[in-house]
C-alpha positions in Angstrom: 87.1 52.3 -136.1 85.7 52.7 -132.7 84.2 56.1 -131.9 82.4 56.7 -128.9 81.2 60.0 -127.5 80.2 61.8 -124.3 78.0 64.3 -124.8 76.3 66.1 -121.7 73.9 68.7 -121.7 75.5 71.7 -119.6 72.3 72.6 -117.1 74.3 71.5 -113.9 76.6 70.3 -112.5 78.0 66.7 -114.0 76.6 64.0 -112.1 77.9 60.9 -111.1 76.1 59.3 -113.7 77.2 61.0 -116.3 80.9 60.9 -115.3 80.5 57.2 -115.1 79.5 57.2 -118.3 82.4 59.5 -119.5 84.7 56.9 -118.0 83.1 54.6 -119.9 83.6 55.8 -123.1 87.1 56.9 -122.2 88.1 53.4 -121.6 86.5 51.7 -124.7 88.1 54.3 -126.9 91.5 53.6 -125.2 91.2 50.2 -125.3 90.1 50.0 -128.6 92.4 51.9 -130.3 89.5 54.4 -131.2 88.4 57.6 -130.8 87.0 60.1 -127.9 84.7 62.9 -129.1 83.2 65.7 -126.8 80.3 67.1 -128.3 78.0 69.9 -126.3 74.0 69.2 -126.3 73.3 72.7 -125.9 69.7 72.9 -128.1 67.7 73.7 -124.6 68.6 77.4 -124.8 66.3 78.2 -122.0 68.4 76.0 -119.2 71.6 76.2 -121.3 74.1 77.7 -118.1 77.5 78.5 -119.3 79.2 77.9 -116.5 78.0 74.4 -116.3 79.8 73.8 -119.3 83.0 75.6 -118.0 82.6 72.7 -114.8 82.5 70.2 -116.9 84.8 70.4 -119.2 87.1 71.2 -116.0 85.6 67.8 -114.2 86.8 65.9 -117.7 90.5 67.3 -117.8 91.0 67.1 -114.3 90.0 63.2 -114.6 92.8 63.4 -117.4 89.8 61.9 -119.8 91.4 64.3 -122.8 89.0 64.0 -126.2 90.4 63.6 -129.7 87.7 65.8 -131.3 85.7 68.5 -129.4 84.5 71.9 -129.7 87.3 73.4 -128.3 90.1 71.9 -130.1 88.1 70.6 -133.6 88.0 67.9 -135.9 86.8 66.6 -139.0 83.2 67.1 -137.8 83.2 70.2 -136.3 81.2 72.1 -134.9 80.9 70.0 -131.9 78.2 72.0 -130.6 74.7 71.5 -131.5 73.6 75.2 -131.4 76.3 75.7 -133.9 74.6 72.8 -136.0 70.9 74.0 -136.4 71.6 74.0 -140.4 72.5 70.4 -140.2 69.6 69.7 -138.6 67.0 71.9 -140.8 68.3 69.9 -143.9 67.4 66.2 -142.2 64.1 67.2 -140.9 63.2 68.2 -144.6 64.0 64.8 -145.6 61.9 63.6 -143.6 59.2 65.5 -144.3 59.3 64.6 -148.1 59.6 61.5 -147.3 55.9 62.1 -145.0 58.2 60.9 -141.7 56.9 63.8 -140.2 54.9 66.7 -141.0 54.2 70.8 -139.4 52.0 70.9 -136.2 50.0 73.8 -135.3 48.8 72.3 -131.6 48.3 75.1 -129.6 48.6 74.8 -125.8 44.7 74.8 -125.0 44.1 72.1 -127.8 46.8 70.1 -126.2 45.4 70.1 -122.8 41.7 69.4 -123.6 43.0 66.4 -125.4 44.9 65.0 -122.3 41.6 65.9 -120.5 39.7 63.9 -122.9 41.8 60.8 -122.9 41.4 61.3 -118.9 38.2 61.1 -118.7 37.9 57.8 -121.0 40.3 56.1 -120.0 42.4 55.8 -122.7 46.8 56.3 -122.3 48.2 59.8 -123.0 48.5 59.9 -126.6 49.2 62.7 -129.0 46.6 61.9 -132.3 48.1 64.2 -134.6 45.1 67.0 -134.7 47.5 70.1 -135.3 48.8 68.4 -138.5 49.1 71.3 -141.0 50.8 72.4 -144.7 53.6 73.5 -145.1 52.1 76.8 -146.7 49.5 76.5 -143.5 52.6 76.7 -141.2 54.4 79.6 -142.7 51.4 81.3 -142.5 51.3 80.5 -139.2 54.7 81.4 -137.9 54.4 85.2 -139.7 51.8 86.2 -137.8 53.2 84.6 -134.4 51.8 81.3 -133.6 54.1 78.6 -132.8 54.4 75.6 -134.9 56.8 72.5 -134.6 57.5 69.3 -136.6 56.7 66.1 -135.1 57.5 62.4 -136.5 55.1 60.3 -137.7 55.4 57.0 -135.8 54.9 53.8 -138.1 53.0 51.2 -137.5 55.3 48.4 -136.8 57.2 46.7 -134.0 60.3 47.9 -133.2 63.5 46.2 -132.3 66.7 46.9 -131.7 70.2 44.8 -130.0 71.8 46.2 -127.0 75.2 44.9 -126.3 74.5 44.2 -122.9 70.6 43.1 -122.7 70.3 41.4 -126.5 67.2 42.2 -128.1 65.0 45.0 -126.9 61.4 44.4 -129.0 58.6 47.6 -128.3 55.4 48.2 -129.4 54.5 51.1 -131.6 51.7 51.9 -129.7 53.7 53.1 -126.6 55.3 55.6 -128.9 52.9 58.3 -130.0 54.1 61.0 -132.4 56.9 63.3 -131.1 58.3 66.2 -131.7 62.0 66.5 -133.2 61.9 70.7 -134.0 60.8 73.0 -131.4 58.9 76.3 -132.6 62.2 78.2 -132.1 63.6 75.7 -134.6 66.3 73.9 -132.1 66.0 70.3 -132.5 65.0 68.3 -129.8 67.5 65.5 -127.8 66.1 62.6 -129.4 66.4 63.9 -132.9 69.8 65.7 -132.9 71.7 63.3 -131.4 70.9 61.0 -134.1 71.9 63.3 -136.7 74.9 63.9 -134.6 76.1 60.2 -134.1 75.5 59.7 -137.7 77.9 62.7 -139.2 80.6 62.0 -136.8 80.3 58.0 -137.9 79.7 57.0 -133.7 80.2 53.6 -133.5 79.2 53.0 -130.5 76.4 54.7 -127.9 77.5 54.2 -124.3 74.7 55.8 -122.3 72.4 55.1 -118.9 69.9 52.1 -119.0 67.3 54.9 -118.5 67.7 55.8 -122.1 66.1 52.2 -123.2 62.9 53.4 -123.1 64.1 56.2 -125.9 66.1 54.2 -128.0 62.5 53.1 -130.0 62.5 56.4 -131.2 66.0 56.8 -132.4 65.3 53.3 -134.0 62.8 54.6 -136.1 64.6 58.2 -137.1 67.7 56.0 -137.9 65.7 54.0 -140.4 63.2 56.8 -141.7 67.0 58.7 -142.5 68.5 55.8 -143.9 71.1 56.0 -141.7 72.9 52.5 -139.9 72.1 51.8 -136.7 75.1 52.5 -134.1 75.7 49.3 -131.8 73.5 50.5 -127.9 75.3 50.1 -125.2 72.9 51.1 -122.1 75.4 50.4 -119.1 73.5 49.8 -115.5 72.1 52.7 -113.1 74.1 53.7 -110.3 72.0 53.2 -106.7 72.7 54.6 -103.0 73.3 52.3 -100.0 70.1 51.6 -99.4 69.4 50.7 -103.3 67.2 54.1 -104.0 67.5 56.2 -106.4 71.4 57.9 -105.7 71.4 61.3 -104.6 73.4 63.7 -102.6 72.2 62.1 -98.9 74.3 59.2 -100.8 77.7 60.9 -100.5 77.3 61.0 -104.3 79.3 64.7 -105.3 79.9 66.7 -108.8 83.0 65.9 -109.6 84.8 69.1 -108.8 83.5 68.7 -105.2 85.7 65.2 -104.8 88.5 67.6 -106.1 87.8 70.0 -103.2 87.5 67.5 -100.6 90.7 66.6 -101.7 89.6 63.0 -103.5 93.1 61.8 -106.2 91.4 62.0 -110.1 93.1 58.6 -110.1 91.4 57.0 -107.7 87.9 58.5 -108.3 88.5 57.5 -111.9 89.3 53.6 -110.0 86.2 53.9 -108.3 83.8 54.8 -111.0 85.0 52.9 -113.4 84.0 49.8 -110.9 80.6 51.0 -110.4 78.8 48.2 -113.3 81.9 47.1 -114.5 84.4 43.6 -113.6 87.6 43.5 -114.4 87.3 39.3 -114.4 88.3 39.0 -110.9 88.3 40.4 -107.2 90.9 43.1 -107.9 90.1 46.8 -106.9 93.1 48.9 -107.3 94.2 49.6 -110.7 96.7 51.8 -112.8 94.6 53.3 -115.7 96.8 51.5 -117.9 95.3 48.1 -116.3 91.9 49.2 -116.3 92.0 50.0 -120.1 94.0 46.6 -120.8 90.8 45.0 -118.8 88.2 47.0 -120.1 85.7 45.5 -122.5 82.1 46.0 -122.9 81.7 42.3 -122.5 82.6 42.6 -118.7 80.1 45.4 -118.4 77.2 44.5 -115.9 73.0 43.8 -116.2 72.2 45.0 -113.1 72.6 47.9 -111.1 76.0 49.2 -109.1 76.0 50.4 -105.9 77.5 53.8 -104.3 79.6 53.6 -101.7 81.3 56.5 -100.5 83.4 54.4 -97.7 85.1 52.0 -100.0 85.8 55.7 -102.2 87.5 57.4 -98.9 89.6 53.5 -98.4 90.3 53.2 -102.3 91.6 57.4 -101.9 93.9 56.4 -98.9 95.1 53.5 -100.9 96.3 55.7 -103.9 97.6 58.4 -100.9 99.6 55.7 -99.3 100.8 54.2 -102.5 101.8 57.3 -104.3 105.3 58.6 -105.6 106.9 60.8 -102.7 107.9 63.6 -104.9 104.6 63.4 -106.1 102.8 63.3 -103.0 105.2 66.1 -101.3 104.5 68.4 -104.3 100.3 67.8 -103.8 100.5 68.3 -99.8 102.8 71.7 -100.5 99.8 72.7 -102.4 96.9 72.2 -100.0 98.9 72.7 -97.2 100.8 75.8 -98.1 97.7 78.0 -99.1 95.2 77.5 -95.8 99.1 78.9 -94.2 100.1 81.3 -96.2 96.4 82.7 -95.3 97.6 83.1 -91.5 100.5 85.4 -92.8 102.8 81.8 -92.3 103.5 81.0 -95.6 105.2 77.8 -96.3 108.5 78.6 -98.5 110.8 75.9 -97.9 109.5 72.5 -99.3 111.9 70.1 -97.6 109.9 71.1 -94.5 106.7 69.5 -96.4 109.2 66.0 -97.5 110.2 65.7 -93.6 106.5 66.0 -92.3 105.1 63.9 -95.4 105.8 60.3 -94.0 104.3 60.9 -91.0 100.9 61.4 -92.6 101.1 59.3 -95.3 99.5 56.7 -93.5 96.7 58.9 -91.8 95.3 60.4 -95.0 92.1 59.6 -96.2 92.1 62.7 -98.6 94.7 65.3 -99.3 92.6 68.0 -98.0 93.0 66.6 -94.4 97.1 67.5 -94.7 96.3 70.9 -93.6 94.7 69.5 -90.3 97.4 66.8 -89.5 100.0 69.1 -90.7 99.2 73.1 -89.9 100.4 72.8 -85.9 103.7 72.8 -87.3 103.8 76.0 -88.8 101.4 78.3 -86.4 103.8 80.0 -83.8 100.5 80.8 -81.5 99.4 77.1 -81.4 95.9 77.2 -79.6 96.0 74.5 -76.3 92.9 73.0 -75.1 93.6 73.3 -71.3 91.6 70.9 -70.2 93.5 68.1 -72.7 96.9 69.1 -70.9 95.4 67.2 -67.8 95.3 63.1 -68.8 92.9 61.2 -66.2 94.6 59.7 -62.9 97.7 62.5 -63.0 98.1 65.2 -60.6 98.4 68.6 -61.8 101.5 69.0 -59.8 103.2 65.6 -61.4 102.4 67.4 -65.3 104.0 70.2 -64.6 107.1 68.9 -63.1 107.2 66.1 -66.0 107.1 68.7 -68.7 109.8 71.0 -66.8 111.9 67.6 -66.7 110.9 67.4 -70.3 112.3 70.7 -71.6 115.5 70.2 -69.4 115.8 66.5 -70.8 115.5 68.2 -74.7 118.1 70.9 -73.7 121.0 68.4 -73.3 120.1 65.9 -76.4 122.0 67.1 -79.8 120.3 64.3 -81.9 117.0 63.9 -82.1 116.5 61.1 -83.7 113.1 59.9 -82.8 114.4 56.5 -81.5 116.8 58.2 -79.2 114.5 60.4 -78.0 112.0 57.7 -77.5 113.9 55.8 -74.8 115.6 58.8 -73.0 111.7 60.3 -72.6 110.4 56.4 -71.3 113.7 56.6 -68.6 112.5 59.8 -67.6 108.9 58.8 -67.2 110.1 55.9 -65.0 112.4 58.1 -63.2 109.5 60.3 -62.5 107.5 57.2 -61.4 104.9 58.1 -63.9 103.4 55.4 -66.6 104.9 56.3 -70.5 101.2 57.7 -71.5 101.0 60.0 -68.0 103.9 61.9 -69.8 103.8 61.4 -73.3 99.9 62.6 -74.0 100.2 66.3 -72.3 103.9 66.6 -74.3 101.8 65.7 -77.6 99.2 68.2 -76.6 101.7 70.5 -76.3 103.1 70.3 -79.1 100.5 70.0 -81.8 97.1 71.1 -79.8 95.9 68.3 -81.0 95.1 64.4 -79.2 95.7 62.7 -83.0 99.0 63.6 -84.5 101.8 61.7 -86.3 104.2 59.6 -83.8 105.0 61.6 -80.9 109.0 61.7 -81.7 108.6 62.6 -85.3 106.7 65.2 -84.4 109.4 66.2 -81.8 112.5 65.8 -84.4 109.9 67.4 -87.2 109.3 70.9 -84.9 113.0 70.7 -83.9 114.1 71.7 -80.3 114.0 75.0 -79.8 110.2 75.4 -80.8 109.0 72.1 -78.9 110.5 73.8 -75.8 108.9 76.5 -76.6 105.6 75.1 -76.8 106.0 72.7 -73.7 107.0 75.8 -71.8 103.7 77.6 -73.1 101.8 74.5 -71.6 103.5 74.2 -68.5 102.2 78.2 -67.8 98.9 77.3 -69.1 98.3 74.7 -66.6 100.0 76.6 -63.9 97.4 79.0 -64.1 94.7 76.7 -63.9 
């Protein structure tokens, strides 16, 4: 069976990267039949940050990527968190010292630093030689009266090779691996060691992971063999780059994942997105259900070289989904965003048809469902701040506004349906009655109504506020501009 797992280490926020990679593994379980296990690589107590965890195991569930086994709803390998595991771990690493894989070090800090000074000054690559080697009886000793002592592995002799799914066969020499350490003096296993245990006990099939790990993967080679245990099938999927093909950062556009949610980004379509970024569905096509993407998905179609970030073709692929969405769906998300900044101003929003009428007019303007509030909260605020200078359109007299808005609100008194059609052509025969071109009249109206030089159509808007209020407001702008 296919088991795959993500397991971050909560001492930030999750990454891009990572969340990529979560994807990843989402979609090969999914498409695989197989399984999706969570797993917490908590062993570095001293950056260990709770609430990192909190964000993302939020940032997972609100991408809907829901794990089978995890440390919060179990399974046949619990615990699923390796500071829970540390007896697990003791047991291995005496295996491996009877087996002389790896033996007690006694290094102390200074004896460590005037051996990288040594290999300095000749010349020679960093290279730990194994000088704090000590008995077992030499570390107890040791550890009673305060020193610190780890255990390192012994690093064979012998080439190392292993198969990645993506590259083929990885060869490395031994000598760029010098002996390392796999149990910390406070006795938590280190990343390289656990996570082998780890992948072994909950049979992992599979190791999806950042190309950056290659370089690491000789020494979980050689753990793997000096344990006896199978070797999981490497998959090291392709680095994620900015724009300008550095290294992607923030300056990027590149977010945490609960910052997209904030900004108002659909989990669908940031799932879409990332799941693109070194990954080909066979063809040109870019929107996707998450049923087609996990139909496509195969490790096959994974890339070899890196992807790059772009946060413009994220805001189009968000519209896309906006524009494309179920109504009631979409109604239900805009009540949400746009009824809290409201309900703020003492306005609140209670009627939801309100929010189903004003919908379509945005639908085509939204990039992200945070900007609803903008596009949408000048239908709600009853003291609706007017730019006066915007009330006064270039090449119009001040006298010829005024008189077109008065004609305006005594043109909306006599119409019963407002219809935005209707009202369309009974505004452009009053502009041409007024001798006045259809913008002269139409852009201090909009202003008037919604504050605002972008809005949804001009007669939506109208039919949307209703009559009494948008003669309200075109009276409050017609004042405005008469005290000017």
């Amino acid at each position: 069976m296919v088991r795959v797992r993500f397991a971050p280490s909560p001492t930030g926020d999750m990454h891009i990267g990572g969340l990529r990679t979560a994807i990843f593994d989402w979609l090969f379980a999914k498409a695989n039949n197989g399984k999706f296990i969570l797993r917490i690589e908590d062993t570095d107590r001293a950056r260990y940050d709770k609430e990192s965890e909190i964000t993302i195991i939020e940032s997972l569930k609100w991408l809907g990527l829901q794990w089978d086994e995890g440390p919060d709803i179990g399974g046949p390998f619990e615990p699923y968190r390796q500071s829970e595991r540390k007896n697990i771990y003791k047991t291995e690493v005496q295996k491996l010292i009877n087996n002389n894989s790896a033996y007690y070090d006694g290094a102390t800090p200074e004896e460590l630093q005037s051996l990288r000074e040594e290999q300095v000054r000749n010349k020679i690559p960093p290279r730990y030689d194994g000088r704090g080697e000590i008995t077992e009886k030499e570390a107890l000793a040791r550890k009673q009266v305060g020193k610190q002592v780890v255990i390192r592995f012994r690093v064979p002799k012998e080439q190392i090779e292993f198969f990645d799914e993506i590259r083929g066969k990885v060869n490395f020499d031994h000598k760029e691996i010098d002996d390392f350490i796999i149990l910390k003096s406070d006795e938590m296993p280190t990343y390289h060691f656990a996570h082998v245990i780890d992948d072994h006990k909950m049979k992992i099939s599979h190791v999806i992971r950042g190309e950056e790990w290659i370089s690491s993967t000789p020494r979980h080679v050689l753990l793997h063999k000096a344990l006896g245990y199978e070797l999981p099938k490497y998959v090291h999927v392709p680095l994620i780059l900015g724009k300008d093909k550095s290294k992607l950062s923030k300056r990027h556009g590149a977010e945490s994942a609960l910052s997209y949610k904030d900004k108002g980004y659909l989990p669908e379509a940031l799932l879409n997105f990332l799941a693109l970024l070194g990954w080909s569905p066979g063809d040109n096509t870019e929107i996707m259900s998450i049923k087609e993407i996990i139909k496509k998905f195969s490790v096959e179609r994974i890339l070899d070289h890196a992807a790059v970030f772009d946060p413009e073709k994220l805001e189009w692929m968000n519209a896309s989904y906006i524009r494309n969405m179920d109504s009631t769906k979409l109604n239900e998300i805009i009540f949400k965003q746009v009824s809290k900044p409201i309900e703020n101003q003492g306005l609140g929003i209670n009627d939801k048809t309100q929010i189903e009428k004003l919908t379509p007019l945005i639908r085509e303007r939204l990039k992200n469902i945070k900007d609803a509030s903008y596009l949408l909260n000048y239908f709600f605020y009853d003291n609706l701040e007017i730019n006066s200078d915007q009330l006064l359109p270039k090449n119009t007299s001040k006298e010829n506004i005024i008189i077109g808005l008065q004609k305006s609100t005594e043109l909306l008194q006599g119409i019963e349906n407002l219809e935005p059609e209707i009202l369309e052509g009974k505004f452009r025969a009053l502009a041409d009655n007024l001798g006045l071109k259809a913008g002269q009249l139409f852009f201090p109206i909009r202003i008037a109504l919604t504050g605002r030089k972008e809005s949804p159509p001009l007669f939506h808007t109208m039919e949307a506020l209703g009559k009494e209020k948008s003669i309200e407001r075109i009276d409050k702008a017609i004042k405005i501009i008469e005290r000017m």
